[in-house]
Backbone as JSON, one array per atom type, in Angstrom:
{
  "sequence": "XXXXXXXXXXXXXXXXXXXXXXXXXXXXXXXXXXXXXXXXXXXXXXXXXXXXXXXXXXXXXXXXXXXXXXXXXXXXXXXXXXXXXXXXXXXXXXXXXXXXXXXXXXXXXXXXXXXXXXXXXXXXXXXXXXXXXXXXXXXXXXXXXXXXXXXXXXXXXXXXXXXXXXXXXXXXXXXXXXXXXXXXXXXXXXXXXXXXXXXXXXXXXXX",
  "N": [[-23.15, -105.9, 94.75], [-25.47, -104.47, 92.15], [-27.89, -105.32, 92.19], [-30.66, -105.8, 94.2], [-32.21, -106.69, 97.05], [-35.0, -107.38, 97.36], [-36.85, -107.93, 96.27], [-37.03, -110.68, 95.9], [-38.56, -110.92, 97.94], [-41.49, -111.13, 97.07], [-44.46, -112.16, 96.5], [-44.82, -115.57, 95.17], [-47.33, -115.9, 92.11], [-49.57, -118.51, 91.53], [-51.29, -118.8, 89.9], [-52.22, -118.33, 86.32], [-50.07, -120.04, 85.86], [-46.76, -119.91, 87.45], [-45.61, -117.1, 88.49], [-43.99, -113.82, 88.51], [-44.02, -110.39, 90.04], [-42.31, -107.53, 90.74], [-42.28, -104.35, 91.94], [-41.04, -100.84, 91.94], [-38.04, -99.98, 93.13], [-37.85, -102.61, 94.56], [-36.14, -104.24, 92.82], [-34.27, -102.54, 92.29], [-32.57, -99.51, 93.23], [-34.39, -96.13, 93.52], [-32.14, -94.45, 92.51], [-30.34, -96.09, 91.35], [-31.57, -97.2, 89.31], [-32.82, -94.7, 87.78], [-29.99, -94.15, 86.9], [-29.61, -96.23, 85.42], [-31.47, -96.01, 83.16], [-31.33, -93.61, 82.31], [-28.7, -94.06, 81.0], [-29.36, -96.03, 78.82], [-28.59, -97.91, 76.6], [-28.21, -96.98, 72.99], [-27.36, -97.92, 70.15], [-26.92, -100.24, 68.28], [-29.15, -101.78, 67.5], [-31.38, -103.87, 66.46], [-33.94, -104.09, 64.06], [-37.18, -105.75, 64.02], [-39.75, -107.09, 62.62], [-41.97, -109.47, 62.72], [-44.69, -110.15, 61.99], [-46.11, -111.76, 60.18], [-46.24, -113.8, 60.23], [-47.12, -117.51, 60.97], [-47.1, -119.85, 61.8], [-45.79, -119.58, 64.77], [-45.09, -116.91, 66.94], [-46.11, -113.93, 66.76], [-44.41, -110.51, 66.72], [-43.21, -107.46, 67.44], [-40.7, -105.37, 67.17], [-37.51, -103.26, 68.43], [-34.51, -105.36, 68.6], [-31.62, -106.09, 70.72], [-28.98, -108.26, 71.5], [-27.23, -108.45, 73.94], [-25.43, -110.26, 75.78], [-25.04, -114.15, 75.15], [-25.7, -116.9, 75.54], [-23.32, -118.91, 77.18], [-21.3, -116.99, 75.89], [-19.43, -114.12, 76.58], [-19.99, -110.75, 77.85], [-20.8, -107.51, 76.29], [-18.25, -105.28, 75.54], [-18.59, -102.27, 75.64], [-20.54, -101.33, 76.71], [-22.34, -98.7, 79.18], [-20.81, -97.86, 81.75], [-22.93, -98.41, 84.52], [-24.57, -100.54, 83.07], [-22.81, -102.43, 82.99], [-22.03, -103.34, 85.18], [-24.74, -104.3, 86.0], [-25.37, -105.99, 84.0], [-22.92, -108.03, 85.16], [-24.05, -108.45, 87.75], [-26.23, -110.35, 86.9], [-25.37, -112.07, 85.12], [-24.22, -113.83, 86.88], [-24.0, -116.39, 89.21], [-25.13, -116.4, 91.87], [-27.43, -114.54, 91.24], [-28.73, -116.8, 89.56], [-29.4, -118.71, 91.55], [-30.94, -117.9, 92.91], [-33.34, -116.86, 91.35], [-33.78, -120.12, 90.54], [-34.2, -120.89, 93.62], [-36.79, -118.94, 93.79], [-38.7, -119.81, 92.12], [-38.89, -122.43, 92.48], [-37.18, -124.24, 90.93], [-34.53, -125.75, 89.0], [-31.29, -124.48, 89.08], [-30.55, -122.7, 86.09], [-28.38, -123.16, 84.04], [-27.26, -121.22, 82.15], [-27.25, -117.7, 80.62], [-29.34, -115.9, 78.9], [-29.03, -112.4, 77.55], [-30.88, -109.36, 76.4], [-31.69, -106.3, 75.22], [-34.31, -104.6, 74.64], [-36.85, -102.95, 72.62], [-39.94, -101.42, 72.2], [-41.73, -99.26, 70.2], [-43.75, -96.66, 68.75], [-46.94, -99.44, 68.44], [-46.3, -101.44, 68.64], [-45.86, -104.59, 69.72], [-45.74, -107.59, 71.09], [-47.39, -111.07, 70.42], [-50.02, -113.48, 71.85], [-48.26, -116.32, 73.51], [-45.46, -118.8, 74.34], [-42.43, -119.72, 75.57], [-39.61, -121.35, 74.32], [-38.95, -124.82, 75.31], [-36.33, -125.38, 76.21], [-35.71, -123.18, 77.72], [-35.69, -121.99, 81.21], [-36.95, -119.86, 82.57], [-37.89, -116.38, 82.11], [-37.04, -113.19, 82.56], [-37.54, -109.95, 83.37], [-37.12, -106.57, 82.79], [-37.71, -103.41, 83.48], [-37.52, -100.05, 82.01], [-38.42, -97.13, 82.23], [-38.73, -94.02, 82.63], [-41.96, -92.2, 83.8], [-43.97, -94.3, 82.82], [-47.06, -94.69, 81.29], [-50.21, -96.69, 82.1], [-51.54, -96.78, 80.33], [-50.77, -96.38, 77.71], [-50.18, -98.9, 76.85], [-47.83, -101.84, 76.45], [-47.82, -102.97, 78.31], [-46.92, -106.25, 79.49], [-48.45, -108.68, 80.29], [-50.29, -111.58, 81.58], [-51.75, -114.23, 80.86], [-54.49, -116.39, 80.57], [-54.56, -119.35, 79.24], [-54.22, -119.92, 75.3], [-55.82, -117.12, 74.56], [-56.3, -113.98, 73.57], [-57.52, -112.68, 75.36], [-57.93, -113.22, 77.47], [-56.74, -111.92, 80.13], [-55.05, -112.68, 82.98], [-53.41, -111.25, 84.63], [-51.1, -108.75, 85.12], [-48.58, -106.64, 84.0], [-47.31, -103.42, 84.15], [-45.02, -101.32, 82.58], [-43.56, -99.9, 84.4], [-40.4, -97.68, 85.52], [-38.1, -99.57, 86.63], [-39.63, -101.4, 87.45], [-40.71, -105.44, 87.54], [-40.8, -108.11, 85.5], [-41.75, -111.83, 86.06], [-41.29, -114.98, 84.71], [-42.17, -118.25, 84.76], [-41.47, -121.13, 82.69], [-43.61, -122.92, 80.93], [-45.55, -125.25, 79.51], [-48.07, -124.41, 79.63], [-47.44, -121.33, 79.99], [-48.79, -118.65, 78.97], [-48.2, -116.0, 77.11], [-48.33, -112.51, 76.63], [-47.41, -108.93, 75.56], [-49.05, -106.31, 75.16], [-49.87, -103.78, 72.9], [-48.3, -101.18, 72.1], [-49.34, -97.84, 72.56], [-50.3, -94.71, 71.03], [-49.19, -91.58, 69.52], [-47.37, -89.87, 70.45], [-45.84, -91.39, 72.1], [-43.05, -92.46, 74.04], [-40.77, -94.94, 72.87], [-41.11, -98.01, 74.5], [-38.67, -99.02, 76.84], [-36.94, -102.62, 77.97], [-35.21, -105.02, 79.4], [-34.35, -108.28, 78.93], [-34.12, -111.26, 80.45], [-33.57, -114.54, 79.71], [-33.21, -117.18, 81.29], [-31.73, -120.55, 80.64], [-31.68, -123.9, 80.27], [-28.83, -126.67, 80.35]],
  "CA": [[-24.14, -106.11, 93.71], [-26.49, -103.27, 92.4], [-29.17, -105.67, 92.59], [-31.27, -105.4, 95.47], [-32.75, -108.24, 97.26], [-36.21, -107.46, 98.83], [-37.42, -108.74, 95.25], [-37.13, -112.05, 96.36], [-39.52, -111.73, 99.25], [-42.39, -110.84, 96.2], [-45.24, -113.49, 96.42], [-45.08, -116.27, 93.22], [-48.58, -116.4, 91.55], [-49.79, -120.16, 90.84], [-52.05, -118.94, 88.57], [-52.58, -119.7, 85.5], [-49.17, -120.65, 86.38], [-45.96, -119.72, 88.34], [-44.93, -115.83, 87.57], [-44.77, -112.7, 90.19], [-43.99, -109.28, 89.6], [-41.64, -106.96, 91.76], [-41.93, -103.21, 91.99], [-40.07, -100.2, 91.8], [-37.8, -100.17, 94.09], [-37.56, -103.82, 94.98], [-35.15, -104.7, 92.44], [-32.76, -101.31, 92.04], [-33.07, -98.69, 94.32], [-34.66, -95.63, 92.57], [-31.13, -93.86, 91.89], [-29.9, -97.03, 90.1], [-33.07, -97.36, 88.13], [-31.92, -93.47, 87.0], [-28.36, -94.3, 86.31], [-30.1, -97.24, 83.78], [-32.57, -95.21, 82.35], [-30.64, -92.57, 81.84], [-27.63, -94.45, 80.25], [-29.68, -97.22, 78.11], [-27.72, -98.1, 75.41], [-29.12, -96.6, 72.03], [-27.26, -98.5, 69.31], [-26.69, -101.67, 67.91], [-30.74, -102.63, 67.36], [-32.0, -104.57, 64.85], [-35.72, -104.04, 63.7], [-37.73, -106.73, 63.99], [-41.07, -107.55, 62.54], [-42.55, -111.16, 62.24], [-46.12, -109.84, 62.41], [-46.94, -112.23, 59.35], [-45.91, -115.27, 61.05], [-48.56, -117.83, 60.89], [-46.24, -120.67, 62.99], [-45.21, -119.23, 65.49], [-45.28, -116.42, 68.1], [-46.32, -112.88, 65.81], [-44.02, -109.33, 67.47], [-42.63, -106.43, 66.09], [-40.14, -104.63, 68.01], [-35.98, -103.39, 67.99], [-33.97, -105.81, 69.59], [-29.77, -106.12, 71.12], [-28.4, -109.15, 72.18], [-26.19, -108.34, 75.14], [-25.24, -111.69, 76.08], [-25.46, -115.3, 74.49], [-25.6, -117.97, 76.68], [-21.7, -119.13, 76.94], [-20.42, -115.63, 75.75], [-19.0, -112.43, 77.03], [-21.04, -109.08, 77.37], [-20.36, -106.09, 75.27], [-17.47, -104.54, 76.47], [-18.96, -101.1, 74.8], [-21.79, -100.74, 77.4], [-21.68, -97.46, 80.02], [-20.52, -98.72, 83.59], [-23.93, -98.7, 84.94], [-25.07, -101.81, 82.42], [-21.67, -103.41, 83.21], [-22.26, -103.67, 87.0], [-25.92, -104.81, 86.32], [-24.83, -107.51, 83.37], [-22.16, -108.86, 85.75], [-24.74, -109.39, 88.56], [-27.17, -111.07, 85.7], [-24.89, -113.51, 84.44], [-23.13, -114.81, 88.16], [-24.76, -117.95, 89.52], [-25.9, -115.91, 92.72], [-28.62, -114.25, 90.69], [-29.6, -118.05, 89.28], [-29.41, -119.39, 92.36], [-32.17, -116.52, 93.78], [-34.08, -117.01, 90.65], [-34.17, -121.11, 91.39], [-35.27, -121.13, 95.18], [-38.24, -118.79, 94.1], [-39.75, -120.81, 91.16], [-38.73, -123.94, 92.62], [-36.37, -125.51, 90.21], [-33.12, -125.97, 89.25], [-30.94, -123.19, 88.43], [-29.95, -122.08, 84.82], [-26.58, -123.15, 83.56], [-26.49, -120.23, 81.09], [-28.53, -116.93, 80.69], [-29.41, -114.4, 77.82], [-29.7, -111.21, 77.75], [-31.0, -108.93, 75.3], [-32.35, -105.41, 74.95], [-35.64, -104.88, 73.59], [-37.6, -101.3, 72.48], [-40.92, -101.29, 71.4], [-41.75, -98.29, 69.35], [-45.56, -97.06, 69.02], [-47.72, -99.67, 67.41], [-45.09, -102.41, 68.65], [-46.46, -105.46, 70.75], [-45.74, -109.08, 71.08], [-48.59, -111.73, 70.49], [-49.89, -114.17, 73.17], [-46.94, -117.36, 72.97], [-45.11, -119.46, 75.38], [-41.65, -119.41, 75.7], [-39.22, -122.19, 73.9], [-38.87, -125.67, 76.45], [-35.18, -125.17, 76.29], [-35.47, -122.06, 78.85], [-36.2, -122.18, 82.64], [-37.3, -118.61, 82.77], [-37.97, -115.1, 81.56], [-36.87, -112.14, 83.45], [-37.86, -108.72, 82.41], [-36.69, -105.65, 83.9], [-38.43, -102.17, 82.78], [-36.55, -98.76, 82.24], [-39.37, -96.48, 81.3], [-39.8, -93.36, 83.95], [-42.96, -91.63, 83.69], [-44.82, -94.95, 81.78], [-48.45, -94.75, 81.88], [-50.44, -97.81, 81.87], [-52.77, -96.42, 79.08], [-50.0, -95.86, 76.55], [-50.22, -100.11, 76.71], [-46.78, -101.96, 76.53], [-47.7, -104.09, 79.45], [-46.74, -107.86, 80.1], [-49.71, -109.79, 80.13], [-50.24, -112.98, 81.61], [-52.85, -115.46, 79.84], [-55.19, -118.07, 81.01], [-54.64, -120.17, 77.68], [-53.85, -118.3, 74.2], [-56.53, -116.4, 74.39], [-55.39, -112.62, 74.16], [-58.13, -111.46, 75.96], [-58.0, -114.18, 78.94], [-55.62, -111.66, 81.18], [-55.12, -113.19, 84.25], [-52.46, -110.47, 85.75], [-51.19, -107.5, 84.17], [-47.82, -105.71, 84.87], [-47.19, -102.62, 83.83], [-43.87, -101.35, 82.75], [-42.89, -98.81, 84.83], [-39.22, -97.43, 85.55], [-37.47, -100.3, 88.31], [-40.17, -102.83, 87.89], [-39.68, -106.17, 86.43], [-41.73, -109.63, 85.91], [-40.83, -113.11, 86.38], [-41.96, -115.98, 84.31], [-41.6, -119.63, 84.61], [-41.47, -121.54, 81.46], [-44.25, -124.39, 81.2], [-46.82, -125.44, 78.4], [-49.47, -122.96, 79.48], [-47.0, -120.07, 80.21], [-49.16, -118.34, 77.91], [-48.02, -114.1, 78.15], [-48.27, -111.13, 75.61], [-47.27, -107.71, 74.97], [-50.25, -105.34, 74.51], [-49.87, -103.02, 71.85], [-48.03, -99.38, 72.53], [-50.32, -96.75, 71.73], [-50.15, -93.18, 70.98], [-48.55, -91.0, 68.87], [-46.18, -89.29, 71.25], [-45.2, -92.25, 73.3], [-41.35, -92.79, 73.91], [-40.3, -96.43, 73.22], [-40.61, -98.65, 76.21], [-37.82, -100.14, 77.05], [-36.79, -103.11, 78.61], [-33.77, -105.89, 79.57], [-34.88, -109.74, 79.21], [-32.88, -112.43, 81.05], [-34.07, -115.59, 79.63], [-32.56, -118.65, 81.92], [-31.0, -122.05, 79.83], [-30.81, -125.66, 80.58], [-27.55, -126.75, 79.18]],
  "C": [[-25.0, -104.86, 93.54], [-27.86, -103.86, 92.65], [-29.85, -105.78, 93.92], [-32.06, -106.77, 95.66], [-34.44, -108.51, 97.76], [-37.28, -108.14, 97.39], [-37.52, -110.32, 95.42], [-38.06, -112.47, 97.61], [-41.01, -111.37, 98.25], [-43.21, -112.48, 96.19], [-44.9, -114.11, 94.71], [-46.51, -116.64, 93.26], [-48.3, -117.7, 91.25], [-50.71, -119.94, 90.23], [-51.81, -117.7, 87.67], [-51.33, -120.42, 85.81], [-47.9, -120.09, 86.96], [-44.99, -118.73, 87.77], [-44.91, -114.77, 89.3], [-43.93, -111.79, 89.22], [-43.22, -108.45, 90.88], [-41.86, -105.21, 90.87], [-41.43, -102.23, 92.11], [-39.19, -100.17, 92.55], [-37.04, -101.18, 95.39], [-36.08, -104.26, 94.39], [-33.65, -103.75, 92.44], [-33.52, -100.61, 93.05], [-32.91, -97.71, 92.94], [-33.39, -94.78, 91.94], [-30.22, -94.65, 90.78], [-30.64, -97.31, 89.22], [-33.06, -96.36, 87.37], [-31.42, -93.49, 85.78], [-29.02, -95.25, 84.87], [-30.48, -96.66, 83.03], [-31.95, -94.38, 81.48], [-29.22, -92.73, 80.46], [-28.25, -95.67, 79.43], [-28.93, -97.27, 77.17], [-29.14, -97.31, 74.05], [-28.44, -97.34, 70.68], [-27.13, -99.91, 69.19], [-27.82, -102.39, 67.33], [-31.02, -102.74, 66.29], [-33.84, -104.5, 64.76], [-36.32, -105.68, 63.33], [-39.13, -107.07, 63.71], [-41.4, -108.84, 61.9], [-43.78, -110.54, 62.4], [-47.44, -110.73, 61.29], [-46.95, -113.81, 59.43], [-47.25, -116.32, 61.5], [-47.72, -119.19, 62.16], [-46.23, -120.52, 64.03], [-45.63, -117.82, 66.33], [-45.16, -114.99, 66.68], [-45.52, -111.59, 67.28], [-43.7, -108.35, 66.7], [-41.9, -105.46, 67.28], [-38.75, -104.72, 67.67], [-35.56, -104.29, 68.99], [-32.31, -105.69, 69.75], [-29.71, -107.13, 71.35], [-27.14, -108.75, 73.08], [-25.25, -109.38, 75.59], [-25.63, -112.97, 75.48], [-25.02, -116.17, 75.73], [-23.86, -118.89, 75.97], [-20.63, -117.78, 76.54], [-19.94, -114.96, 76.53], [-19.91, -111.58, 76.8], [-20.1, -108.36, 76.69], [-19.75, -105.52, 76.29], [-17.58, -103.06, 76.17], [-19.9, -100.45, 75.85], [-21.3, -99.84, 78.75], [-21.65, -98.35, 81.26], [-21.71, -98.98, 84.35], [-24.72, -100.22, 84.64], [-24.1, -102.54, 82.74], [-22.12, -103.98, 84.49], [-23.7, -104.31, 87.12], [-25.86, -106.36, 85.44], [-24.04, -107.95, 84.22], [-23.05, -109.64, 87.09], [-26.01, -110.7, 88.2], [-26.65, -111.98, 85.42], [-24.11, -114.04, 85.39], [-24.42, -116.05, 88.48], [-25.53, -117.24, 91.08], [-27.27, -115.33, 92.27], [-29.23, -116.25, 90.16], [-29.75, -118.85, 90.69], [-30.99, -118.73, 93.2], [-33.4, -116.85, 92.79], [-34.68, -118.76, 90.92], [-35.07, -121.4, 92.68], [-36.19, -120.21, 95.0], [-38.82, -119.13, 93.24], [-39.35, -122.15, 91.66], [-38.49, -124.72, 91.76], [-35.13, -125.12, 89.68], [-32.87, -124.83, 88.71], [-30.67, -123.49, 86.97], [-28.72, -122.51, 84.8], [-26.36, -122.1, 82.55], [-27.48, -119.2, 81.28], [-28.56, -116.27, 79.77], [-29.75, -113.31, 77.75], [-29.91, -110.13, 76.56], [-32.07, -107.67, 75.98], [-33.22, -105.29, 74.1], [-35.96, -103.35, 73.78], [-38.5, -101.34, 71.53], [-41.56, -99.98, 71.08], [-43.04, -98.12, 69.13], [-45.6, -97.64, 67.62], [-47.0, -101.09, 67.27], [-45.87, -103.76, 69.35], [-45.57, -106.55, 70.56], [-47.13, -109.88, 71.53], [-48.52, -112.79, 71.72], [-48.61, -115.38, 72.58], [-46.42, -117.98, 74.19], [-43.98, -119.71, 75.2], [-40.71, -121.52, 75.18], [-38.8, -123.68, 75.14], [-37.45, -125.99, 76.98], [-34.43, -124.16, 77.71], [-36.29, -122.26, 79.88], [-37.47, -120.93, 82.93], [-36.91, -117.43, 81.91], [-37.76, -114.08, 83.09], [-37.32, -111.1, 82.79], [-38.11, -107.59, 82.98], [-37.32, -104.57, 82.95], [-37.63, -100.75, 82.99], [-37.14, -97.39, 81.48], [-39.72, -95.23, 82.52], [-40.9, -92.49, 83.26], [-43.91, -92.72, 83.12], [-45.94, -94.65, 82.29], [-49.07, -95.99, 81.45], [-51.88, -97.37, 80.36], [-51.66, -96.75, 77.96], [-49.71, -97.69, 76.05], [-48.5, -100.3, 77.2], [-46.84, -102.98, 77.35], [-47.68, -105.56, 78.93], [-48.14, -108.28, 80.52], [-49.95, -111.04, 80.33], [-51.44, -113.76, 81.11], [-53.28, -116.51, 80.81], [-55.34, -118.77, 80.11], [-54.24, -119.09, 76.66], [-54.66, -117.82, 73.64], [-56.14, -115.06, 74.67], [-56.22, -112.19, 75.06], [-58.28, -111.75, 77.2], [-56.55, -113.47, 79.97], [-55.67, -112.13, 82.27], [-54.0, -112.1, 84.81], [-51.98, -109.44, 84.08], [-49.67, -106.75, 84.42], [-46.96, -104.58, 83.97], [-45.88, -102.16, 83.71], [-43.13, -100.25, 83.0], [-41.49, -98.98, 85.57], [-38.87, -98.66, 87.21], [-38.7, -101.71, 88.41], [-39.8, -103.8, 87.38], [-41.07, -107.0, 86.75], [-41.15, -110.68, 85.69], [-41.74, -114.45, 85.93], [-41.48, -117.11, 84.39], [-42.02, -120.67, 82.84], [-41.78, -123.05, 82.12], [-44.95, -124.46, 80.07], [-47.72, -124.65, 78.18], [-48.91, -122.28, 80.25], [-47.71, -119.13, 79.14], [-48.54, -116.39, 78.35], [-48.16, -113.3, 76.49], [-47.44, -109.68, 76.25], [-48.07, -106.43, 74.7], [-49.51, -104.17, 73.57], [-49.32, -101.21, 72.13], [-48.69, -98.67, 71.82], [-49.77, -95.34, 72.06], [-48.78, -92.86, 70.17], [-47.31, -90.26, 69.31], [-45.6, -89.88, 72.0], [-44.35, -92.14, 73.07], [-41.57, -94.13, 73.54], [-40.31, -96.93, 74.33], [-39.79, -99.91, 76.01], [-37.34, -100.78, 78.21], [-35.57, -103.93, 78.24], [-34.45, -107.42, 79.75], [-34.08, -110.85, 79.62], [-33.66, -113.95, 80.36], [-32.39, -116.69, 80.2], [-32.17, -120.49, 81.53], [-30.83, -123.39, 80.56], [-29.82, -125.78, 79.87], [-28.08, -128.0, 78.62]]
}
């Protein structure tokens, strides 16, 4: 597996409700965190802005779909993403993800590339009741936590109620459980010279 396991000994926050955060290191070791970085995929992304969305959850960012829950991955992606999608979509990763939120595993998973672009965010929101979990791996070296971008956890959907914060630097990741008041955001990428920060989202399926 390239995944690394010491991510699983990462405390789970119970508040506001049941998330944790693993650091560089934990999940890839920093030469596979590289190899990602280095080889991210750059095509296929679709532009995405709902930012006028009065319903629903307001973002604006490119996204990929990598995986559909029941599918095949892209057989297009460089060997590095292969070897990390294959440990993403086995039942040993849901099984790891299960025993540390305490509940059942995933029968399916999705995965999708995301790249927010300056001036990009996602609003506060809570994740559809269909999915167990959010994963969300970061592939950004040098990020600074000024330049925004960060994951944001919520005490209600109040944007400004942060209760935790995690920043999305190269090898880290965060780990959400999907409940009623999963509330999380996006903060806003700033600056004019930022790169895109990009990331890999596993969201976890009941069948």
């Amino acid at each position: 597996m390239i995944l690394r396991d010491a991510w699983t000994r990462r405390p789970v926050h119970r508040h506001p409700y049941r998330w944790a955060s693993t650091e560089p290191g934990d999940l890839l070791t920093a030469a596979a965190a590289d190899e990602l970085a280095g080889s991210f995929p750059d095509g296929g992304f679709v532009r995405r802005d709902e930012s006028r969305r009065q319903d629903d959850k307001q973002y604006r960012n490119f996204t990929r779909v990598l995986v559909r829950p029941g599918s095949t991955p892209d057989d297009d992606l460089p060997a590095p993403w292969r070897r990390l999608v294959a440990d993403l979509v086995g039942a040993e990763y849901r099984a790891l993800i299960a025993r540390l939120l305490a509940q059942e595993p995933a029968d399916a998973v999705e995965l999708r590339l995301v790249r927010h672009a300056a001036g990009d965010w996602l609003g506060p929101h809570t994740d559809r009741e269909d999915k167990l979990f959010s994963h969300i791996l970061y592939f950004n070296p040098g990020w600074r936590e000024e330049w925004g971008g960060c994951l944001e956890v919520l005490d209600g959907d109040d944007s400004t109620a942060v209760a935790g914060r995690v920043v999305p630097r190269l090898g880290a990741s965060a780990l959400i459980v999907q409940a009623p008041n999963s509330w999380h955001q996006v903060s806003r990428v700033r600056g004019q010279d930022v790169p895109d920060r990009r990331s890999l989202l596993v969201h976890g399926y009941r069948g």
